[in-house]
C-alpha positions, -999 to +999 in steps of 0.1 A: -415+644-713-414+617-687-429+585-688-419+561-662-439+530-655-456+522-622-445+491-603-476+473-589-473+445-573-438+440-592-451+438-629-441+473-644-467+488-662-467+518-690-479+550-683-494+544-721-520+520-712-539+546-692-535+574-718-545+548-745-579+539-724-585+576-714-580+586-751-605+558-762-629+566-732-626+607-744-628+597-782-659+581-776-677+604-759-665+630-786-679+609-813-708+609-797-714+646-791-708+653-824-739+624-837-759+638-812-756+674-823-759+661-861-727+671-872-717+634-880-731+636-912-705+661-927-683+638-922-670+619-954-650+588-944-664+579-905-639+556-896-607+576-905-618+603-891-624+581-856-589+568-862-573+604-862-595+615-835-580+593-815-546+594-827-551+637-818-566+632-785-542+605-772-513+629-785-527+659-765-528+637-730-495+629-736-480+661-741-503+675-710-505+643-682-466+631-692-452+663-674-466+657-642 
């Protein structure tokens, strides 16, 4: 895998700070999809389970955006 930072404007900047917002951004949406379509409430412990959500979903944009 490659991740090189982007120059802009001469400050360097990690390719992890996007995948970190996009991950929150997707997360989000998830979490929401599954209240709407009531299967929140089988959840047991809401917050850990938001926490590894996210930790899963950043993990997969990683391994499929860091090849390009």
């Amino acid at each position: 895998m490659e991740l090189r930072e982007w120059a802009v404007g001469g400050v360097l900047l990690s390719p992890m700070l996007l995948y970190a917002l996009l991950a929150l951004l997707l997360t989000g949406l998830l979490c929401l999809g599954l209240q709407r379509a009531g299967l929140a409430r089988w959840i047991w412990h809401e917050a850990l389970f938001d926490c590894a959500l996210y930790v899963c979903v950043l993990a997969a944009l990683v391994a499929t955006l860091a090849t390009w």
